[in-house]
C-alpha positions in Angstrom: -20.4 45.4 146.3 -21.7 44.5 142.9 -21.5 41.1 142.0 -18.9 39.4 140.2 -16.4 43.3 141.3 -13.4 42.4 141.4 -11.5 45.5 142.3 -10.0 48.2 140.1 -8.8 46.8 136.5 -5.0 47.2 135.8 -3.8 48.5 138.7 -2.1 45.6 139.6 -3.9 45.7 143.5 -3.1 42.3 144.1 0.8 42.5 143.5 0.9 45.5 145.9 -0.9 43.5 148.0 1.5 40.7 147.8 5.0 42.6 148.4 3.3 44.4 151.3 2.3 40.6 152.9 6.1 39.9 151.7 7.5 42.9 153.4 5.4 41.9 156.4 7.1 38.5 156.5 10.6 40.1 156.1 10.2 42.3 159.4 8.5 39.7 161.3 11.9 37.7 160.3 14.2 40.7 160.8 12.6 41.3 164.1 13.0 38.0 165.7 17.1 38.6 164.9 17.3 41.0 166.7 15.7 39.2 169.7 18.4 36.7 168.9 21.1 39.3 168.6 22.8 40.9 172.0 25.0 44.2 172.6 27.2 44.4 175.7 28.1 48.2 177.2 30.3 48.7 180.3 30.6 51.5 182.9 33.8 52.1 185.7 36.4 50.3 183.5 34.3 47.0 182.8 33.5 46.7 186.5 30.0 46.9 185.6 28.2 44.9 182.6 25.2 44.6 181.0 24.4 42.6 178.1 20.9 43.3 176.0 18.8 41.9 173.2 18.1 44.0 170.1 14.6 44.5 171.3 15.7 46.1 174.6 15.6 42.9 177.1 18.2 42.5 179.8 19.7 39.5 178.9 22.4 39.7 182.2 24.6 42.1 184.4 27.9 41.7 185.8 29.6 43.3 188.6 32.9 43.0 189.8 33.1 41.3 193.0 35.9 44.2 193.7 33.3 46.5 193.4 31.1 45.2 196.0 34.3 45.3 198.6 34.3 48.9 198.6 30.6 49.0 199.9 30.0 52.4 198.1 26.6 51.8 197.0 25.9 55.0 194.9 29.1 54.4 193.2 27.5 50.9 192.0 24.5 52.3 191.2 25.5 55.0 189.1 27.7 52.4 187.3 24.6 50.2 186.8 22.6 53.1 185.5 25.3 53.9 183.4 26.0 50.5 181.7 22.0 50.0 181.1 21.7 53.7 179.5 24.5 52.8 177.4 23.1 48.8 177.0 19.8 50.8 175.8 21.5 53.2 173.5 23.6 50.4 171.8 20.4 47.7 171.6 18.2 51.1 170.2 21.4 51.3 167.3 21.2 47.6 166.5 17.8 48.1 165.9 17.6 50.6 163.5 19.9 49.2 162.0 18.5 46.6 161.2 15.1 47.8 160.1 16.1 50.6 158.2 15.5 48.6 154.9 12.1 48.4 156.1 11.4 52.0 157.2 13.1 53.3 153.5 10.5 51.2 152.0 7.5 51.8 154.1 8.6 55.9 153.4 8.6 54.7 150.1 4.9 53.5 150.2 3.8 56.9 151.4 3.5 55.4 154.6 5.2 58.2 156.5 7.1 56.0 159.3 
C-alpha cells in the first residue's frame, strides 16, 4: 500500500465498519440470552419433561415416577423422544426469534444469510 493510503475518500468505510463491530456486539449479547433463556415441551400428558436452553442444551428431564411403574420401556422412550423433538423445535423458535433482527440486517448488507 502506498504510503500515507488511507482507504477510499467519502465513502464513509469506517462507519460501516463501526455498525458492523456494533452489530457484532449486539448478537454476541443476543446470543448469550438465549443461553440464559429455557423452553419446556411435554409428551403423554406431562408425564414426560424436558426443559432446553435457546441454544439447544438440555437443561433437565422429568418423568413421572407413574410412568416407570408400568415398566413399558418403549412407551417411555417414545415419550422421551417425543418431548426432546418438541424441546428442539420450541428452543430452534426461540432462537429465530430472537436473531431475526440480525438476519434482516445481515440480508440487508447483501450478506445473503
Amino acid at each position: 500500500m502506498a504510503k500515507g493510503y488511507r482507504g477510499p475518500a467519502g465513502r464513509g468505510g469506517g462507519n460501516m465498519m463501526a455498525q458492523i463491530a456494533k452489530l457484532q456486539e449486539q448478537m454476541e449479547q443476543a446470543q448469550a440470552e438465549l443461553a440464559e433463556k429455557t423452553v419446556t415441551e411435554t409428551a403423554g400428558g406431562g408425564a414426560v419433561q424436558v426443559t432446553m436452553t435457546g441454544d439447544q442444551h438440555c437443561k433437565g428431564i422429568i418423568i413421572d415416577e407413574e410412568l416407570l411403574a408400568d415398566g413399558d420401556v418403549e412407551l417411555l422412550q417414545d415419550m422421551v423422544l417425543t418431548a426432546v423433538n418438541k424441546a428442539l423445535d420450541a428452543s430452534r423458535a426461540l432462537s429465530e426469534e430472537q436473531m431475526a433482527p440480525f438476519t434482516n440486517m445481515l440480508s440487508g448488507f447483501g450478506m445473503g444469510v
